[in-house]
Structures are given as structure tokens and as C-alpha cells.
C-alpha positions as CSV (number, residue, x, y, z in Angstrom):
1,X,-15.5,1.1,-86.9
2,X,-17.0,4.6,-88.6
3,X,-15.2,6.4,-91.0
4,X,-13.7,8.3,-88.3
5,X,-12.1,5.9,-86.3
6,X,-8.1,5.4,-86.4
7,X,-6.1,2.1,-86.5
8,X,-5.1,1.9,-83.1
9,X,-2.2,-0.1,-84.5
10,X,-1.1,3.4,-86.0
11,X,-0.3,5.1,-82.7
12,X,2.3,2.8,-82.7
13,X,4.0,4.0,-85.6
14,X,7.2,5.6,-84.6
15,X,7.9,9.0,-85.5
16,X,10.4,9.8,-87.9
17,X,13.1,12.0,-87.0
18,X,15.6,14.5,-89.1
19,X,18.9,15.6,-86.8
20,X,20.1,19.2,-88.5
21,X,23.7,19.8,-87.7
22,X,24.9,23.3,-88.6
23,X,28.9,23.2,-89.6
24,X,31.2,25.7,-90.6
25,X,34.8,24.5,-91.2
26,X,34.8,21.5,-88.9
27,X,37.3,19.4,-91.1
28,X,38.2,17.6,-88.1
29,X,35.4,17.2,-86.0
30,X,33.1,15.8,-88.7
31,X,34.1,12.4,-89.0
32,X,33.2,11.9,-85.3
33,X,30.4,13.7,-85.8
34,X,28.5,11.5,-88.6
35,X,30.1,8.2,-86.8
36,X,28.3,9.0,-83.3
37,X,25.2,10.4,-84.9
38,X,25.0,7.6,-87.1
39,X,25.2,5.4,-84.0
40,X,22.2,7.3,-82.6
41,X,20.1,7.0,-85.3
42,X,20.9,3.3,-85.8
43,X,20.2,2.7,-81.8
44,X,16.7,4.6,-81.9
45,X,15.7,2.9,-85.1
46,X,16.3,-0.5,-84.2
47,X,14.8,-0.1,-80.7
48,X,11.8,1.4,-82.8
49,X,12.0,4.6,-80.8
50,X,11.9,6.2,-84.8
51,X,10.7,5.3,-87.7
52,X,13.3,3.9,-90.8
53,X,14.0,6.8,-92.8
54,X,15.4,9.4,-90.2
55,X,18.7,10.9,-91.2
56,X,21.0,13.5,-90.7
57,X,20.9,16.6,-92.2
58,X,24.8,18.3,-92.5
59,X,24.3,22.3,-93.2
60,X,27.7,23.9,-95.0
61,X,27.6,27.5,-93.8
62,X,30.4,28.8,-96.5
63,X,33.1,26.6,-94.6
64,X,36.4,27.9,-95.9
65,X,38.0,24.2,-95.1
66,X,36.9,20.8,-96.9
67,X,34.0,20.6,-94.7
68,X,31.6,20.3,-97.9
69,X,33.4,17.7,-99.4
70,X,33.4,15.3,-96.6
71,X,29.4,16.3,-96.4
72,X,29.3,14.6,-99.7
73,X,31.6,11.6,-99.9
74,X,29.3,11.3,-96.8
75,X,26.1,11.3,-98.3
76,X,27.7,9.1,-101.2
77,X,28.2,6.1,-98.9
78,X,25.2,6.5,-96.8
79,X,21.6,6.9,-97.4
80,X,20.7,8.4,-93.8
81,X,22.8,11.3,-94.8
82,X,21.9,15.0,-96.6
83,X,24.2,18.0,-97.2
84,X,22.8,21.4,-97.7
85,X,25.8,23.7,-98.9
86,X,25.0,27.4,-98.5
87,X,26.7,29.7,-101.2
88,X,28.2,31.7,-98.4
89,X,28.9,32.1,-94.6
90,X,25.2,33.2,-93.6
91,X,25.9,32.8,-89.8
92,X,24.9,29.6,-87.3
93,X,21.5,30.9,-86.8
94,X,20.7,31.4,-90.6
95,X,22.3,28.0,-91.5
96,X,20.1,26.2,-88.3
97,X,16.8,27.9,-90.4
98,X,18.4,26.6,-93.4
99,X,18.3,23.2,-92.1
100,X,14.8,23.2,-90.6
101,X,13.3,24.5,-93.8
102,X,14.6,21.7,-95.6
103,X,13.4,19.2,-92.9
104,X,10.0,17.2,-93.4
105,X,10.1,14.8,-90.6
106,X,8.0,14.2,-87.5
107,X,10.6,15.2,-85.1
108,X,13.4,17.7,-85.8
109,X,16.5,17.6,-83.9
110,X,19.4,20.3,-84.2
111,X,22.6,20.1,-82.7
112,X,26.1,21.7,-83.1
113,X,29.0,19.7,-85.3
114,X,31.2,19.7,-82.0
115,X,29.2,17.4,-80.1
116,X,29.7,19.0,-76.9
117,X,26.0,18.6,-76.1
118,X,25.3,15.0,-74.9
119,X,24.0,13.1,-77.8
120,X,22.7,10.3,-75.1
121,X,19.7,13.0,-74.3
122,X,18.1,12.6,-78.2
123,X,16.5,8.9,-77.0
124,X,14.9,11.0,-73.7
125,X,14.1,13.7,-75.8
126,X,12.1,11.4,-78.2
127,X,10.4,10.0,-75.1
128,X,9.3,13.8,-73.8
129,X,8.1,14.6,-77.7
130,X,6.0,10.7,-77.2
131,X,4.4,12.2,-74.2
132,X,2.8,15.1,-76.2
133,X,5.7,18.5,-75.6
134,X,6.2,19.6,-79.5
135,X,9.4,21.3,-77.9
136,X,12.2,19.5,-75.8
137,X,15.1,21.9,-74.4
138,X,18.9,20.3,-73.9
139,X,19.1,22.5,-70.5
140,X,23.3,22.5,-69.1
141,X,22.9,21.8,-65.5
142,X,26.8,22.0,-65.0
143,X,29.3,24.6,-66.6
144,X,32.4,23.3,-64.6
145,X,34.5,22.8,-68.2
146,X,33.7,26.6,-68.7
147,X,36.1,28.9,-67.8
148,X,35.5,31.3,-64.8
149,X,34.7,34.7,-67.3
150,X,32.6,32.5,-69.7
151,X,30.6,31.1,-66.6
152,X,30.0,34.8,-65.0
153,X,29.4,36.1,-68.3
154,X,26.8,33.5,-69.3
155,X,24.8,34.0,-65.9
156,X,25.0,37.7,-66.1
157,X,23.5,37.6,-69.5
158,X,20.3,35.6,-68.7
159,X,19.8,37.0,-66.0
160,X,19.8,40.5,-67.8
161,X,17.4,38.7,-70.7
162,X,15.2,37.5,-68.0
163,X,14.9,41.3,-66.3
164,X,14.2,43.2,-69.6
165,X,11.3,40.6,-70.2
166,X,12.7,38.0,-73.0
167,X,11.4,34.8,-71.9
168,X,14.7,32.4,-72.7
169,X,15.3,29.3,-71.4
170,X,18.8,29.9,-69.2
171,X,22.3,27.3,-70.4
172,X,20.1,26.3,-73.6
173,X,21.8,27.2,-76.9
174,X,20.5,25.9,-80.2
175,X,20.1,21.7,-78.8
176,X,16.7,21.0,-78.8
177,X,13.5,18.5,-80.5
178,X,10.9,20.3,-82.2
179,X,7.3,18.7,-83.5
180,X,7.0,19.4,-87.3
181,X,3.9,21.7,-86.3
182,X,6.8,23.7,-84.1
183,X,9.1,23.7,-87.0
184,X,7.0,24.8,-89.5
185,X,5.8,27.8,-86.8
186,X,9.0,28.7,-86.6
187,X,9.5,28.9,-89.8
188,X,6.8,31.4,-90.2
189,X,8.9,34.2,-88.7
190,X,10.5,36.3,-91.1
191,X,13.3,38.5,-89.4
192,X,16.6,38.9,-91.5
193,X,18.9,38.5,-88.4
194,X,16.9,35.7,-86.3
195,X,17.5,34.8,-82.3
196,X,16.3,31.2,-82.4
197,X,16.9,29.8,-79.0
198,X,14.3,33.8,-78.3
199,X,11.5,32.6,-80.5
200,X,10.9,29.3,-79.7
201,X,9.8,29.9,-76.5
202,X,7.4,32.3,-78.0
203,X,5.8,29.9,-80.0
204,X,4.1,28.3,-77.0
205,X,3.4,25.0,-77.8
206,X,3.4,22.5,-74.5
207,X,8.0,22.2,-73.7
208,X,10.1,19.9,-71.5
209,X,13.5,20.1,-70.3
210,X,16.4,17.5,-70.4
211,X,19.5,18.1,-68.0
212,X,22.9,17.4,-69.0
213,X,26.7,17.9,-68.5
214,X,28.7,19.7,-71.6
215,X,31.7,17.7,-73.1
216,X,35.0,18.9,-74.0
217,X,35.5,20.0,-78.0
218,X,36.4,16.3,-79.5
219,X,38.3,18.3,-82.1
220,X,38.7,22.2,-83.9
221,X,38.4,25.4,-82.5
222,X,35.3,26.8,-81.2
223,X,33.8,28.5,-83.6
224,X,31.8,31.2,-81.0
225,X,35.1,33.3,-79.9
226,X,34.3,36.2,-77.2
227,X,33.5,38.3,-79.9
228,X,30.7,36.3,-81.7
229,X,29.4,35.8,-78.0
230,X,29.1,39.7,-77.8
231,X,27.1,40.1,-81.1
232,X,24.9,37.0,-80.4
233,X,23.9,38.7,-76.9
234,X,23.6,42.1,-78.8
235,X,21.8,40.3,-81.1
236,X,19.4,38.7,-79.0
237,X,18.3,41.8,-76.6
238,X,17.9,43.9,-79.7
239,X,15.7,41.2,-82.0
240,X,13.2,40.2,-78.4
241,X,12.8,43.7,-76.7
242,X,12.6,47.6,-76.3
243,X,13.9,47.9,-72.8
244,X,17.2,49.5,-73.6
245,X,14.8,52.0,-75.8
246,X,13.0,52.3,-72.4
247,X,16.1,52.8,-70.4
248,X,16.9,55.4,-72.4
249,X,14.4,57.2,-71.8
250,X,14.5,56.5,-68.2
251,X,18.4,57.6,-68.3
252,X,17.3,61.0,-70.5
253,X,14.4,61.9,-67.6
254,X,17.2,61.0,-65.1
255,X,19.7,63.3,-66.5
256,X,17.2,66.1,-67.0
257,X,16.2,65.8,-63.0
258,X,20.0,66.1,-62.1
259,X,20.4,69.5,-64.7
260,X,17.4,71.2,-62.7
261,X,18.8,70.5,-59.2
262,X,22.1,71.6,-60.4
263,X,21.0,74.6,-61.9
264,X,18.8,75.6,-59.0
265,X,22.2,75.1,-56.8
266,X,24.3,77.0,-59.2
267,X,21.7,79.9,-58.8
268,X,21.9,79.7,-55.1
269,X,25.5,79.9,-54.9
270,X,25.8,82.7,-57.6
271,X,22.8,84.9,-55.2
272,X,25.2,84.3,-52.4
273,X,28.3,85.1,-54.2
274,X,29.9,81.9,-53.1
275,X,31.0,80.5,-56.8
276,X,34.0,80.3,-57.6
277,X,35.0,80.6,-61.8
278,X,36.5,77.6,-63.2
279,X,36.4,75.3,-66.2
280,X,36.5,71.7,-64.1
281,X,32.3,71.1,-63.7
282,X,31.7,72.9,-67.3
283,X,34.2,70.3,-68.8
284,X,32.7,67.3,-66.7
285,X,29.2,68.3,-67.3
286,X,30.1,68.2,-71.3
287,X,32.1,65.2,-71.4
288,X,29.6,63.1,-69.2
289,X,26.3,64.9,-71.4
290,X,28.5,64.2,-74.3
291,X,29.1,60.2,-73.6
292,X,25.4,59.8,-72.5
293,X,24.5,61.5,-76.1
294,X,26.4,59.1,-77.8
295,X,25.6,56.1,-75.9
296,X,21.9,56.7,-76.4
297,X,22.6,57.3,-80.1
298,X,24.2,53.8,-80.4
299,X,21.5,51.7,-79.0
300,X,19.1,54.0,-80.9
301,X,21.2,53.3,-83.7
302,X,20.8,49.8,-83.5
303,X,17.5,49.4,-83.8
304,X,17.1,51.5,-86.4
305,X,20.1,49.6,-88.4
306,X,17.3,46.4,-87.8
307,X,14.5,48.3,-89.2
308,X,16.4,49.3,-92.1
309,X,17.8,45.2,-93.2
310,X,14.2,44.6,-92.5
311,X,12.2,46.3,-94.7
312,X,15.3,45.6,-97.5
313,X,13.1,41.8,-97.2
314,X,16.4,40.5,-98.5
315,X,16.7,36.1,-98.5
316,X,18.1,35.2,-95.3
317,X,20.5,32.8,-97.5
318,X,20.9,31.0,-100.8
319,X,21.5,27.4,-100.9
320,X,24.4,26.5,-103.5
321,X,24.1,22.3,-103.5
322,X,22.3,20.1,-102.1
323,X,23.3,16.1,-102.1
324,X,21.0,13.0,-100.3
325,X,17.7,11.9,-101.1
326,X,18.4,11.8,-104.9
327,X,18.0,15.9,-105.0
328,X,21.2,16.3,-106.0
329,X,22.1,19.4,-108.3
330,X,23.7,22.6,-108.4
């Protein structure tokens, strides 16, 4: 053996894996929560599928409840568990990057406190990671337990990411294994307001998929209301692409086409004396001008609004506590 040969006894060693679990005032869902994750973790490691030392990593995003305090009385009673308490409500996608910049595993798993997503797909995810993707989707195949708005909503929305050019995986949210290579490439992208389940795909690294059905909320309210929904989309085209910048423009040349025919017919009729005087296509021509304006100005407005929090380079958060691994302090 030269002094470049490996062990091959050490491609054995499982990897050891971190689960990040964003929460934000799930007083009643997190007792399940830690038990079934806790149940995963002992499974995989005494089937060897991960090394001893994974844990769970609980991320307080300024919960308003006790959330924080079962984190700890948590992390008190078991060693597999850490709590990250932000010092205010930063958002799920802020408190997700919170999490993964505190991981230092092999494997990085996040999921949501609610456990809708099937918990039963971590073990096939470990097995994708094992045969070499650094990035493992949790892909819905079935949105029967949605209702019929949130269903038609969803589809229309990647299906309008996928037309303006975002390359998003469709029915993934934020459930997914990342390789600490992916993490930490992840973690190289700065933006103030950041579209996770966008960039991933952009870092490139070799993916795989893993199909599954959606549970119903064990318990609390869903914490992603139609409103939320609306800003995360907004959110999402804005932070990945220019289109609607595009569109505009598109929309403006459009508009400017229609003014010249209409003007050349509104000189035709005058040469024949057919017009007739009135205020009803001045008015329409200024309120629908008027609205286009606006609507143009909006969308322009929003991406200036980004440009301007961006070069502010202000944190992303601040974390407040932090309890597990003997790092306690505050």
C-alpha cells in the first residue's frame, strides 16, 4: 500500500447526517416532531445507514409561543438534539440557511416541524446520497389532501417558473438531502431575501428524486396562509429571473404598435369627416395607459426594492441562543 492508498474498510464508514427542522410557533406539533425524528435517527443508526453522532438540529424562527423552551428541555434530555434560537422572526427561508450554516455533517437533511413530508423517504434518500447525487429532492407525486384552489394554484405557478426560464424542481418545497460540499455551495450565495428550493438546482451537482404522498398537519395551523404563498411566489420569480422586466418591455412595444394603428385610423376618420366628438375612447385610452403605467412601475419597482436591501449587505439574521453540543450561551 503507497501513501496514497485508502483503507478500503473506510468506504464503509457511514455518513453522518444532521436533520435541520425550521419551527416557528409549533407548540403543539413539536413533541411529535422530536419523537418521530428521533425514531428515524435511531433506525438509520442502528441499521448503520449513518454514522453515531447524527442529530437534529431545531431552528426557533422568533416563535411567539413556547416553541424555544421545549427546544431546550429537548436538548437537556437528549444528546442528538440542538436548538438554534433566532433573535427574531427572520422568515422560513432565512431560518432553513440558519440551520445549514450551523450544520457540519456529511449529509444535511431539512424538513418542516409539521411533518407532512414523509419522514419514511430520509433512509431512501441516504441510499440515493450513497450512490454518489450530493442533492436528493422529496418530489409530491399526489396533492389529493390539497384543496382544489391550492392544487390549480400550485400547477399554475410552476408551470409559469418553468416558462420564464427558472429551473425548479415542480411539488418540491424545502425537503431535501444535501452533501456537505452542496451545503457549503449553498451557502456561498449571499442574497438578503433567498429562494432556496431556486438555487439549489443551480448549483448543479449530480440530483435524484424521491416520490411521496403528503400527510395531513398532525397538529397547529399551517404556518404558509394564501398570503405568505403569494409573497414566496413573488419572491421566487423576482430573486431567479428578468422575464417580467422583459414582458414589459414586450407589453410597452405592444402598446406603442396599438397607439400608431389607432392614430393612423383616427386620422382617416377625421379626413373623412366620419368622427364623432365624445369623451368614451379619450377616457378608456387613459385609464387603460394609466393602469399599464402603473403596473409596469410595480414590477419595476420590485426589483429595484431588491437592489436596494442588497447593496444595504445587511445579516440575513442574528442568532440569540444556541443549546446542544455543549455550545450553550447567550
Amino acid at each position: 500500500m503507497n501513501d496514497f492508498d485508502i483503507p478500503q474498510e473506510c468506504d464503509n464508514i457511514p455518513p453522518r447526517m444532521e436533520i435541520v427542522v425550521p419551527c416557528y410557533n409549533e407548540k403543539e406539533a413539536f413533541p411529535h416532531c422530536l419523537k418521530v425524528l428521533g425514531e428515524v435517527l435511531c433506525n438509520l443508526i442502528s441499521t448503520q445507514k449513518i454514522g453515531a453522532g447524527s442529530k437534529i438540529i431545531f431552528v426557533d424562527d422568533g416563535s411567539k409561543d413556547d416553541t424555544w423552551d421545549q427546544i431546550k428541555e429537548a436538548c437537556q434530555k437528549n444528546t442528538f438534539v440542538s436548538g438554534i434560537k433566532l433573535s427574531k422572526n427572520r422568515g422560513h427561508q432565512n431560518a432553513l440557511i440558519a440551520g445549514l450554516a450551523n450544520t457540519t455533517a456529511d449529509v444535511v437533511v431539512s424538513i418542516d416541524a409539521d411533518l407532512q413530508d414523509d419522514v419514511r423517504c430520509i433512509e431512501t434518500m441516504v441510499e440515493k446520497y450513497q450512490e454518489g447525487n450530493d442533492i436528493v429532492y422529496g418530489v409530491r407525486d399526489d396533492r389529493s389532501t390539497d384543496s382544489a384552489f391550492k392544487r390549480i394554484s400550485a400547477n399554475l405557478f410552476y408551470s409559469l417558473m418553468e416558462k420564464m426560464g427558472v429551473n425548479q424542481v415542480s411539488n418540491h418545497a424545502d425537503y431535501r438531502l444535501m452533501s456537505r460540499k452542496a451545503v457549503d455551495c449553498l451557502l456561498t450565495f449571499k442574497e438578503q431575501n433567498m429562494y432556496i428550493r431556486g438555487i439549489v438546482p443551480l448549483l448543479g451537482f449530480n440530483s435524484a428524486r424521491v416520490y411521496y404522498s403528503r400527510d395531513d398537519r398532525v397538529a397547529g395551523e399551517s404556518k404558509y396562509p394564501l398570503k405568505k404563498m403569494l409573497s414566496l411566489a413573488v419572491e421566487g420569480i423576482t430573486s431567479l429571473t428578468i422575464t417580467p422586466l422583459r414582458m414589459i418591455s414586450a407589453l410597452g412595444f405592444i402598446t406603442c404598435l396599438i397607439s400608431i394603428i389607432t392614430a393612423i385610423y383616427t386620422i382617416f376618420e377625421k379626413i373623412t369627416g366620419s368622427t364623432v366628438e365624445g369623451w368614451t375612447s379619450v377616457m378608456i385610452s387613459i385609464i387603460f395607459l394609466g393602469g399599464v403605467q402603473l403596473l409596469c412601475l410595480g414590477v419595476i419597482g420590485e426589483y429595484v426594492g431588491k437592489i436596494y436591501i442588497e447593496t444595504k449587505g445587511r445579516p440575513r439574521f442574528f442568532v440569540e441562543e444556541k443549546r446542544g453540543d455543549n455550545n450553550e450561551f447567550k
